[in-house]
Each structure stands twice: as C-alpha cells, then as structure tokens.
C-alpha positions, 0 to 999 in steps of 0.5 A, spaced: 569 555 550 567 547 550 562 545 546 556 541 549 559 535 547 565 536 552 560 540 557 556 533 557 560 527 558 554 522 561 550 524 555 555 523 549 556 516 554 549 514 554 549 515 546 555 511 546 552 506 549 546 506 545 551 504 539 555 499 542 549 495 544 548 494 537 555 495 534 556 488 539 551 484 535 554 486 528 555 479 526 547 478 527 546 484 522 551 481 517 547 474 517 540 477 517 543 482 511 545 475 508 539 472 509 535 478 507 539 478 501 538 471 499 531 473 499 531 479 495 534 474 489 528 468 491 524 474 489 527 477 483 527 469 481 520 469 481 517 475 481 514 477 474 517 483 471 513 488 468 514 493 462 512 499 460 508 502 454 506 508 451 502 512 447 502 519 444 495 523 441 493 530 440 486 533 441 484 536 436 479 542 435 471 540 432 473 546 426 480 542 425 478 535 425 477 536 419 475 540 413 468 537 411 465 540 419 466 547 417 460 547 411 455 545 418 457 552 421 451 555 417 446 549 419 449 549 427 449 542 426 455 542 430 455 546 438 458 547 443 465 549 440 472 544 442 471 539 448 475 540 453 481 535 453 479 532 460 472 530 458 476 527 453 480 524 457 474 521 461 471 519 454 477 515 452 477 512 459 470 510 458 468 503 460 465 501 454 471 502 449 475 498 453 469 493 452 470 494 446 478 493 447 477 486 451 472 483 445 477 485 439 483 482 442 480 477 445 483 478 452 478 475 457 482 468 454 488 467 457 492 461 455 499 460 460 503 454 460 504 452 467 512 451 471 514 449 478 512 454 482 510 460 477 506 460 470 506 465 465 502 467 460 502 466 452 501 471 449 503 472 442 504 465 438 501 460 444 502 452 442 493 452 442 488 457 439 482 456 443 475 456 439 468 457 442 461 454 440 458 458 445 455 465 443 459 471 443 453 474 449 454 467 454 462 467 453 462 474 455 459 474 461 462 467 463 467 465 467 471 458 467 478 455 466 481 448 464 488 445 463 490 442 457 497 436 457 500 437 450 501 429 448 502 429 441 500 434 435 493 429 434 491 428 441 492 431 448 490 431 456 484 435 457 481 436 465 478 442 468 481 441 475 488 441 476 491 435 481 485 429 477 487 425 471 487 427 464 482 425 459 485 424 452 482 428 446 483 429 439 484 436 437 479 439 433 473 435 437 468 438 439 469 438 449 462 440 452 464 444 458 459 448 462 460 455 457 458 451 451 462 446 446 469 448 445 475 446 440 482 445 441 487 446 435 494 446 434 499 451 433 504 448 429 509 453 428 510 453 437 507 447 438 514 443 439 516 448 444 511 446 449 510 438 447 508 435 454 508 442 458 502 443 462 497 448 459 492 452 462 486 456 460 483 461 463 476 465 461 474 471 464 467 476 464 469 481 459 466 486 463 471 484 469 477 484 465 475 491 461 475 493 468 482 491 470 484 494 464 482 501 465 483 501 473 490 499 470 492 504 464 493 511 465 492 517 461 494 524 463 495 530 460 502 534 459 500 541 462 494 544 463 494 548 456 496 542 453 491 538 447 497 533 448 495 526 452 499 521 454 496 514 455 501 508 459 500 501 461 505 497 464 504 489 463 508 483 463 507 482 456 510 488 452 507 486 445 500 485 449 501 492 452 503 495 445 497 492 442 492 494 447 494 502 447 493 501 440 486 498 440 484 503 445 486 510 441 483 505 435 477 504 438 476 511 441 477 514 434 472 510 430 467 511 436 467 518 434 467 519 427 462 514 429 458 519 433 459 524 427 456 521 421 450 519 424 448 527 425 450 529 418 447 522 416 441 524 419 441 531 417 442 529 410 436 525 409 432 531 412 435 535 406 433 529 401 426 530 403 425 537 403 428 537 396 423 532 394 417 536 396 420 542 393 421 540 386 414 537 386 412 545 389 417 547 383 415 543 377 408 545 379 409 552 379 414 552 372 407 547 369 402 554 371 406 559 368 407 555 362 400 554 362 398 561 363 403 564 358 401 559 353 392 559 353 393 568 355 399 569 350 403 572 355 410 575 353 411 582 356 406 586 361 407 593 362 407 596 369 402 602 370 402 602 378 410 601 379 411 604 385 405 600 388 407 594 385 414 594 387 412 595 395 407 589 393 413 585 392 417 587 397 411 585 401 411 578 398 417 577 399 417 578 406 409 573 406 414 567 402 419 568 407 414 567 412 411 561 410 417 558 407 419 559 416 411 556 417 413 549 412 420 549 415 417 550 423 411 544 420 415 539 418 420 539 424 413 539 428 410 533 424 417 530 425 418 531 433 411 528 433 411 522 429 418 520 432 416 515 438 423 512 439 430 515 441 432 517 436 436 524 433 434 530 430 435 534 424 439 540 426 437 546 425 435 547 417 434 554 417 430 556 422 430 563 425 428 562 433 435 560 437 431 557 442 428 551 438 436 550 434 440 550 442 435 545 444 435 541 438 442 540 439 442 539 446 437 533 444 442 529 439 447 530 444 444 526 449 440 521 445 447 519 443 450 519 450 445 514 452 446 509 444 453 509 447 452 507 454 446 501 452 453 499 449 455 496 456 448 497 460 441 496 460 436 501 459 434 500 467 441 503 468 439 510 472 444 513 468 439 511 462 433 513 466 436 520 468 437 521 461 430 518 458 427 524 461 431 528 460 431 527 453 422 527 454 423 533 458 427 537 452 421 533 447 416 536 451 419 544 450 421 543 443 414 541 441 412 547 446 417 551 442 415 549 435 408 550 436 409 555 438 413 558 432 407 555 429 402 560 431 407 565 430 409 565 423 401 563 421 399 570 425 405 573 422 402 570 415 395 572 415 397 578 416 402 580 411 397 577 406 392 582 408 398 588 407 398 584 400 390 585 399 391 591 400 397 593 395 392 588 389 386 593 391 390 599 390 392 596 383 385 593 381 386 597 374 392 592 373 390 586 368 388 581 371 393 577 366 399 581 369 398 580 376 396 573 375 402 572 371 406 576 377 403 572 382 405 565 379 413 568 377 414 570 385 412 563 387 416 560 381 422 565 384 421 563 391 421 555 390 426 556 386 431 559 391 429 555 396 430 549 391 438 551 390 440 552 397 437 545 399 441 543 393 447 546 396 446 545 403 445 536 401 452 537 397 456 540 403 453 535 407 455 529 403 462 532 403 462 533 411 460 526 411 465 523 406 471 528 410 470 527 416 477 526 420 478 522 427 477 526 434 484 526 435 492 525 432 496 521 433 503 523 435 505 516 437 503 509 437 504 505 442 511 503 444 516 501 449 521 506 451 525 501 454 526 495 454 527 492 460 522 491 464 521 497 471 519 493 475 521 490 479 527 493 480 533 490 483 537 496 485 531 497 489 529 491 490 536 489 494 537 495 497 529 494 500 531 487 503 538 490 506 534 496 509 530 489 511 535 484 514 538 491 518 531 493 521 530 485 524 535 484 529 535 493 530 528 491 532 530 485 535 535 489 540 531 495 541 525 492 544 529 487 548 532 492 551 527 497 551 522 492 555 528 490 559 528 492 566 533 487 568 540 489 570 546 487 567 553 489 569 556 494 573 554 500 569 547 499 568 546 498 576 550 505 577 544 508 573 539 505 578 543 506 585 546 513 585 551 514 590 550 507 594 558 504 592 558 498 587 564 494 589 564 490 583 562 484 578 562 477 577 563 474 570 558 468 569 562 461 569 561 456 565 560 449 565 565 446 565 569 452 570 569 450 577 567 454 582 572 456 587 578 460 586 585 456 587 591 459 590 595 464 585 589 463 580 589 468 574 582 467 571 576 472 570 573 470 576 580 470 580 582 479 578 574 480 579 573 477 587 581 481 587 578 488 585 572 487 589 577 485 595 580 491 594 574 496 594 571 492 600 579 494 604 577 501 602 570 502 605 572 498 610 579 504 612 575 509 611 570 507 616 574 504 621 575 507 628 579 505 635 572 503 638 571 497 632 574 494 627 570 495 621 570 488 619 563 484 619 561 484 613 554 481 611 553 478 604 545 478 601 541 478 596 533 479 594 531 472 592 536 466 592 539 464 587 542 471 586 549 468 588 550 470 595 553 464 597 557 463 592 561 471 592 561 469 600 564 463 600 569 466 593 570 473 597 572 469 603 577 465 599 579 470 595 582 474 603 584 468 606 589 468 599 593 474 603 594 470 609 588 473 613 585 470 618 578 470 615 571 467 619 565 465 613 559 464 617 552 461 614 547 465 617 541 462 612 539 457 616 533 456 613 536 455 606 544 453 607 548 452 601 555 452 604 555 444 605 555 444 598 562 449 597 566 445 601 565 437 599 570 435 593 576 432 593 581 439 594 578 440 600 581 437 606 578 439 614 584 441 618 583 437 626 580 442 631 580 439 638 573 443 640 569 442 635 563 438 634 561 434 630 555 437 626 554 443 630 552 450 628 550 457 628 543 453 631 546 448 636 549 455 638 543 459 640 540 454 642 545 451 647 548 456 651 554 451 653 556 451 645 562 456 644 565 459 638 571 454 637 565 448 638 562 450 632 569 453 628 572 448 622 578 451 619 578 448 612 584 447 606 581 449 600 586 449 594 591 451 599 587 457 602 586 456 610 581 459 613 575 458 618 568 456 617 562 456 622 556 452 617 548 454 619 546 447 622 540 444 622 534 448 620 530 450 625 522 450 626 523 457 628 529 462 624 526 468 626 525 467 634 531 464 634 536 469 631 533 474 636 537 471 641 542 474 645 547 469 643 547 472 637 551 478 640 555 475 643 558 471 637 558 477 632 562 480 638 566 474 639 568 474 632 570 480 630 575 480 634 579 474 633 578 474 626 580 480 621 574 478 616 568 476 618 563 474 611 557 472 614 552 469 608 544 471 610 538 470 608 535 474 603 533 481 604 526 481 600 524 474 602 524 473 610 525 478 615 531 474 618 537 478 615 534 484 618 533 482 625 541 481 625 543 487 621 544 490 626 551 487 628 553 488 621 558 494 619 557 493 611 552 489 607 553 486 600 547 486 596 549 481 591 544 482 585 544 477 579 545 479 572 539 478 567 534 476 574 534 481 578 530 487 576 531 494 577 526 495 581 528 490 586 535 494 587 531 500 590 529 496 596 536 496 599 536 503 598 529 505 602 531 501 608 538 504 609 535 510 607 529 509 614 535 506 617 533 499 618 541 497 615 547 501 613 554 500 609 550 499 603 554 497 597 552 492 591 555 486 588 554 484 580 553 476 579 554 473 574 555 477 568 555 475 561 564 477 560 561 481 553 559 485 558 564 486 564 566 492 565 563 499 562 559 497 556 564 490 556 569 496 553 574 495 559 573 487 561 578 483 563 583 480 559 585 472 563 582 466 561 577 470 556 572 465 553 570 466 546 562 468 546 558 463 540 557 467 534 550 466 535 549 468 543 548 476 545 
C-alpha cells in the first residue's frame, strides 16, 4: 500500500516548490537575520532594564490582631467579624495610601542625569537635593521641570528649557520658578561623579504619580483561602521598588490602627463621661444615707413583711434597670442630637435593643469611610455625597429608634413604679424609717454597681487602645528576588528579532508571489496551458552577451535554442504527411517586446547549423525588427543575382511582377547560411494587404524549396494580422516573456485554437532569469552559467 505522498506527486512537487522558492533566497534571510539581530542589540544597549521586587503579608483576623480587641466584644464595638482578604486587597490598593506613598518619599521629584541618547534616573545618592519654597498643597498639584549644568561645587547652570543657554546660580539661592521660589544645594558625598553632566528635574502632580504607581503595582492573593498577599513592582530602580513596597504596607498599617483607635478613643471618652455623672449620683446617695443614719440613729431595722419586701425588691431592681436603660437610651438621644458634624459615635454601652446597636456600628463605619476618602478628595465628590446621606438617612432612624426606646422604657418605668406603690401600700405598717433607709440603700446599691462596670469597661478600653496591633503581618519586606533585571530579557529579546529579520523577506517573497501573476519559466506556464506543448525556454541575456549564436556555440542561449530545436522536429514528425511537409512554422506573441523576433531569427540560425535549408521570413510589417539582427559586422550578404535591392514581403504583394528570388537575400551569419526575406516598407494598410492572394502563392512557394520556414508575425493581441494568415501556418510559436506576460494573456491562444481560428499551438518561454531555468531552477543548464548578485532574486 503507497502512502499519499507517493499516491500524489504533483501535490508533494507544489509544496516542494513552495520551498525552493524561499530556500533560493537564503542569502536574504541570512542578512535580514544580521540585520534584525544588530537591531535587537541596539536595542538591549539602550532599553531600560527593569527589576523586580517583592512583598509578602498576612491578613489577620479582627479577634487575633491583637489581644486588647477582644475586651470590645461586650460593648460590640467592633462588628462584623474578619474582613474579606479581597476587601483588603482593594483597601491597600486604594488611591489615597499611594497618596500617602508619593508624599512621604518624595517621588513626584525626579532628578535624572542627562546621556547622549537616554537618561536615567537618580535615585538613591543624586549630586543635588532639590528644596521647595512653595507649600506642600501648590507643589502637590503642579507640574514643571528645569535643568541644571553641574559647573562647580559653588555655582551651577540653571535653564528651564533644554536646548537655550544657561544661567549661572549659586547654590543654596533662592530661583523663582513658576511653582514658587526654589533651592539648589550640593551633595557633596556624589557631587564629583556628575560635575559638568547635565542634570535634569522633573516635578510631577502627586496625584498623577500616585496613579502610575498603583496602575503599576500588583497585589494578588496566593489562593482563594489564603490570608497571604503578594504585592510586586517592577522599577528601573531596585531600591526605589524595595522602599515604595515598604512605605506601602507602612502607610496600610498605620491607617488602620488609625481607624481603630479613634473608635476606642471615642468610646472611652463616653465611658469617662458617664462615670462622672455616676460618681456625683453616688457621692449623693452615699451623703443621704449617712445623713438619714445619723439624724434617725439608724443601725439595724427588723423586717415584719419579709415576703412583701422581698417581691418589692425584686420589684425594684427590675424599675433601677429600666431607668438605668431610660439614662443610658437619653444620653445617647442628647448625643445624636446635640452632634451637628460627621463625626463617630460611641458604640453600644449596654443597651439591650440590637437595632440601635447594629445601626450605630453601621453609622461609625461610613463616617470613617468618608474622613479617609476627603484625604484624596473634596466633599462634592459623589462618592462623599453618597455617603452623606446615607449617614443622615441612618442619623435619621437612629434618633427614630432612640426615641422610640425612650418612650419605651419611661412606659415600662411608670408602670413598675406603680407595681412598687402597690408592694409600699401593702407594707404601710413598716417603719417609715426602715423603708426610707430601704429606698436610699437600693439607690446606693444600684449606682454603685453601675459605677464599677463603667470603671471596668474604661480600663479594658484603655488596654484595647494602648494594645492595638497593625491589620496585617508581615512575612516579607520587600526584597528583590533577583538580581538581574527581567526585563528586557535577551534570550527573548534575540529570538524575537530573529522570528523578525525571518518574517521580512518571508513576507516579502510571499506577497510578491501571492500578487504575482506573471509567468516565470517553463514550469509556471505548464500549470496555466494544460496540455498545449511547451517547446522550451530562453535564458535572459545580459548586456554584455550578444544576441545571435555562433556556429558550435556552448552557451546557455545556444543548449536552449538546441532543446527547443529538437522539440519543434518532434511536432513537426508527428504531424507530417505525404500531402505537406509540415514545415511552416509562425513565431508570435501577445504584445511586442516579448521576444518573437528574437527566438525567430536564433531558432532560424540555430537550424540553419544542421546544414538545413532554412527561410526566416518577416511577416510583421508594421513593426519589423529583422533589420536590426543582421547589421553588424560577422554578418556578411552573400550575392543573389534576382534579388532587389530593398524589396520585401510588401513589394511582393503589391506587385505581382516580384517573385520570391527578387525578394530572398541568403545570408553568412557566424558561418551559418541561410536565407531571409525582410518585411519591406510599412504599408499604409497591413491588414488589406495580407489578405492578398499572393500571399498564398508565397507560403506554397516556400515551403517547398526550403525545409524551415520561421515566419516572424505581428502580435496576436494586438493586431489582427497574424490571424489573417494563420491559416498557412502548420505550427504557431507563442513567445511569451518571462516577468511581463501575465498569466491571464496565455489563455487567448488557447480559446482561439480551441474556436479554431489557429492550430499547432505550442509555447515559448523568454527571457528566463537562469535561477530559474528549468523546474524550479533544479534542472538549469550547466554552460556559460552566470553568477547571480547576491542581492538579485
């Protein structure tokens, strides 16, 4: 069983060729490789090579953060539980701490040294320090730059364009600029490296460099589970990237504690407040029941009405409650009231209702969301505005639900102080002393106990505060896991301008040969004439290369005329009979200057060599071109007693008393004899003329004294003349010329024998680059092979 490439030759030829057609071009890929890797190390020269650096933290948990957040738990000062580590990632990544970023390590200053064709930045230890007059708040916002010419370590050039003269300054003087005054001073420990380099500083907007940052740095987390971030930059400078990574989780950190301490602060004042008020209740209390001891001698009271007096206490208790509930519910009712700003609440003190509790948290949450937005923004940001009324909106329902709780709980006093009236009538026989001394030990009880949980409460507080720990932990500072920088990289780098200087001339070769639709050789007019013969090709001459053949000639032009020669005997064999000799033979073309007088004249010669006899006749009589073979020197006219002088095809059918002879000059060209008849003078009517009779009589004439009779026509697309005397033709040589005649033009041939307006159709190829001679070039011919320029295809 024969594989498919076996089964499909013409197929494995087509992709064959397809290769040869670039292979042949190698030495073009071979320089635009050169070329494109020359490129690729212009490039490496001068690109800026980038480094990486990286970071490391954890997440951690709201209750692990650290051990002081925990004592809020009773108070729900904190809700929510632990953040989600995305939210964090969008905390971190936030505008306002790269803000923050930019300000502390000054970055929308840049001070570069200038080179022939790049600058680069400095950094860490640059010549100058750069100090501005101007406020924080206009040089944040402005953007300007200036360069400086290090001259001396007292003077230098200043100028705020580059290609004007300088203007001498002193160092630490005052230069007014249009972003305020500013001063120059010298860094003395680098100073000496850059003397006389050009310097030039760049101030940027905070706010725009803030920006390229956080577009520039990533932060991603390790897994999905993971409370492990990674955050990397890539910079040109690698301590520049280290220290911004740095700052970052600084800046991050700093802002939460931040957030966290002003809640417990907030809350602690609250507590500090209410402890007051207690301890003066208390103080009064304690006064009272001194007092009353003292002025009814009071020591000990015996209970008749245990049981009474043990439900009027339960009583009590549950009516202390309540109002301690109704004070707590009032104050933080005054509070909300009297709060006319934005500004955080105390949370949760020990109010039973959950809804006044969640919507507190709620409240102190957005209110601190909107002081760190108006750290990067105005208060007419929509954002702002957005959250303005939704902490009015949340306001609003928390002075609905405290009033509300208000009413409750006065209800719910009134009515336990009318349960209590009741349990005092039914103990009306106790001693007036004993139940006011009762009354007045409740209140001190009660006062006392809530006096010693706010006490409590204000210690754990100042504990939370004084350990509050950052949101996260750092596993690794910033760092540079390597030392070279990733970018660019020169293995990709060569290989990409490889693939390059490949691609050009690949691209090159495939779309001239994909818009080419010309013929080129032998091979690519096969594909488009199908069966018609194809009797072979010419190679294309140079300048200096003549264009006749000489007797016993070994050129490339000489073995070609040979092959096309010996083909044409074949056709000429095959199709001969008793009746004709088969042996006139047209040569034409589609347009002139494809090369058919040419081919006549060399094909004439080239039979002429094998001591036939041999008629070239000039049947183009309205652009004859067979003068101009046979004018030079090796060209000699043998006598002919009958001819005339001057005379032609057109004498001869204009005037009948002109024979053949009159017309036939025999002629020695490079020792090859043989025997022309030249088209004449240009008629005013060609057309007319060779639809003379005489014209007949002639190709009879002809054919039977000579053995070849090459008749050179007029083109075939051009003028009808060919096909008025296609008739007498046995064969029809259709020279096309290789690089100029289309593809296309070689189907009009074929659709006039195929009518039958012509026969003994075969084809001609001319002028044939000697690359491609043959199939593909493979099989050129090997004499008088001319070496092609490198640079030619």
């Amino acid at each position: 069983m024969r594989s498919d490439s076996q089964n499909n030759p013409a197929e494995n030829s087509d992709i064959n060729e397809i290769i040869d057609s670039y292979t042949k071009h190698w030495k073009w890929f071979v320089v635009s490789v050169v070329i494109a890797l020359i490129f690729g190390f212009i490039y490496l020269r001068y690109a800026t090579p980038e480094y990486l650096a990286e970071a490391k933290i954890q997440i951690l948990d709201e209750n692990s953060s650290g051990s002081g957040l925990g004592l809020f738990q009773d108070l729900d000062l904190l809700s929510g539980g632990n953040k989600e580590v995305m939210d964090e990632i969008e905390i971190i990544n936030s505008r306002s701490n790269f803000i923050e970023v930019v300000k502390s390590l000054g970055l929308n200053t840049k001070i570069m040294v200038q080179g022939n064709i790049k600058e680069s930045e400095l950094y860490t230890n640059p010549p100058v320090k750069i100090n501005f007059i101007a406020a924080d708040s206009i040089i944040n916002k402005s953007s300007f730059e200036f360069y400086l010419q290090l001259s001396s370590s007292t003077s230098f050039g200043y100028t705020e364009e580059e290609d004007i003269p300088v203007k001498v300054m002193a160092f630490g003087k005052n230069i007014p600029t249009p972003i305020g005054d500013i001063v120059v001073t010298p860094n003395m420990e680098n100073f000496d490296r850059f003397k006389d380099a050009k310097i030039k500083v760049v101030v940027d907007p905070v706010d725009m460099v803030a920006q390229t940052y956080k577009d520039e740095i990533i932060i991603e987390s390790y897994e999905k589970l993971s409370n492990v971030i990674s955050i990397s930059l890539q910079d040109p400078i690698k301590e520049k990237a280290v220290q911004i990574l740095n700052e970052l989780i600084r800046v991050y950190n700093k802002n939460a504690i931040e957030d966290k301490r002003k809640i417990a602060d907030r809350t602690s004042n609250f507590i500090d407040d209410r402890i007051a008020e207690i301890y003066t209740n208390l103080s009064t209390v304690d006064q009272s029941a001194q007092d009353f001891k003292t002025g009814k001698g009071v020591t000990d009271i015996a209970s008749e009405a245990h049981v009474n007096l043990n439900v009027g206490v339960a009583n009590q208790q549950e009516l202390a409650n309540m109002r301690t509930q109704l004070n707590i519910a009032a104050s933080m009712k005054d509070i909300v009231e009297q709060q006319g700003g934005f500004e955080v609440l105390p949370g949760n003190v020990g109010l039973s209702d959950p809804t006044i509790n969640s919507t507190t948290s709620k409240y102190n949450e957005l209110v601190l969301e909107r002081n760190r937005l108006l750290k990067s923004s105005n208060e007419k940001n929509p954002v702002i505005v957005n959250l303005d009324q939704q902490i009015k909106g949340l306001k609003r329902n928390m002075q609905a639900s405290l009033n509300s709780t208000v009413d409750n709980l006065e209800l719910q006093v009134n009515a336990l102080s009318g349960q209590q009236a009741i349990f005092n009538s039914k103990i009306y026989s106790t001693p007036k002393n004993e139940r006011a001394l009762r009354d007045i030990t409740r209140k001190q009880e009660t006062t006392e106990q809530l006096y010693l949980y706010l006490l409590q409460k204000r210690e754990e507080a100042q504990i939370a505060v004084a350990s509050t720990a950052p949101r996260s932990k750092v596993i690794e500072f910033g760092y540079n896991p390597s030392p070279y920088p990733i970018s660019p990289k020169k293995n990709i780098v060569y290989l990409a301008f490889i693939i390059l200087g490949l691609i050009v001339p690949f691209s090159f070769i495939f779309f001239k040969d994909f818009l080419d639709n010309k013929l080129h050789n032998m091979h690519s007019l096969e594909k488009v004439s199908k069966n018609i013969p194809i009797l072979g090709e010419l190679p294309r001459l140079s300048k200096k290369e003549k264009s006749l053949i000489v007797k016993d000639d070994r050129s490339v032009l000489a073995e070609s005329l040979r092959i096309i020669r010996t083909n044409l005997d074949y056709l000429i064999k095959t199709k001969m009979d008793e009746k004709s000799k088969n042996n006139v033979i047209f040569v034409t073309s589609s347009v002139p200057g494809e090369g058919k007088s040419f081919l006549s004249t060399n094909l004439a010669m080239t039979i002429a060599s094998t001591d036939k006899k041999v008629l070239l006749l000039g049947a183009d009589v309205r652009n004859p071109k067979l003068y101009s073979f046979f004018t030079g020197n090796e060209i000699n006219k043998m006598p002919n007693k009958n001819s005339k002088k001057d005379v032609g095809l057109t004498e001869f059918l204009y005037d009948s008393s002109v024979g053949v002879k009159d017309i036939t000059n025999s002629m020695l060209v490079f020792q090859n004899t043989m025997d022309v008849i030249y088209s004449g003078r240009i008629p005013p009517n060609p057309a007319e003329l060779l639809m003379s009779k005489r014209i007949k009589e002639l190709f009879d004439e002809v054919s039977e004294l000579y053995d070849y009779v090459i008749v050179d026509t007029a083109p075939l697309m051009v003028v009808t003349d060919t096909l008025l005397i296609s008739e007498y033709a046995d064969h029809l040589v259709y020279v096309s010329r290789a690089g100029l005649t289309e593809k296309k033009a070689v189907q009009f041939p074929i659709k006039l024998q195929q009518d039958g307006k012509i026969k003994g159709l075969c084809f001609v190829v001319n002028d044939v680059k000697v690359a491609n001679l043959g199939y593909g070039g493979k099989y050129g011919y090997g004499y008088g092979k001319n070496n092609k320029k490198w640079w030619k295809f």
